[in-house]
N, C-alpha and C positions, 0 to 999 in steps of 0.2 A: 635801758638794758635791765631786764629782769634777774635776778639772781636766783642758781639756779638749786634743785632739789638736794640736800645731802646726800639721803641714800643713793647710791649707783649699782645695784647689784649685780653682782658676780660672781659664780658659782666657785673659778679658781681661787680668788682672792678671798674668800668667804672657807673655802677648805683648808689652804693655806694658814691662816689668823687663826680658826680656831677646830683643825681639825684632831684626827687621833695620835697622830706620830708627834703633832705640836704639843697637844696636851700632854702626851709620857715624855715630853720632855724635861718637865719637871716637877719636884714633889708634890706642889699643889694641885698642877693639871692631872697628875694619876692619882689623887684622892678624887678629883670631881668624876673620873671614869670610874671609879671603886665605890663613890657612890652613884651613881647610877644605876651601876652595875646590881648593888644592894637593894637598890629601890626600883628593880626589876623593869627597866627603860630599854625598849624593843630601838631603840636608837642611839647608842652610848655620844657619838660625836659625828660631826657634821663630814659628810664625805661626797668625793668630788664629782662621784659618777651615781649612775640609779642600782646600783653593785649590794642592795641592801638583804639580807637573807628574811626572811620571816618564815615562823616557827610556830604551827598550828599544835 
């Protein structure tokens, strides 16, 4: 029996762990969006649907 791959990916579980609403949840998580934000990141955090705006 082979064992099997770690990664499983999943787009809910993947938004969930480390998405925007998680991150402002706490002090640290809303310094990593602050910087992002500052280092001009067309992606601030990971989200659940293809809902992404870009801005020419």
């Amino acid at each position: 029996m082979a064992t099997k791959k770690t990664y499983q990916p999943s787009k809910l579980k993947r938004a969930r762990t480390h998405g925007f609403l998680v991150r402002m949840k706490s002090p640290s998580g809303a310094n990593i969006i602050q910087a992002r934000r500052r280092k001009g990141r067309a992606v601030l955090a990971v989200t659940p649907t293809k809902k992404r705006v870009t801005t020419k």
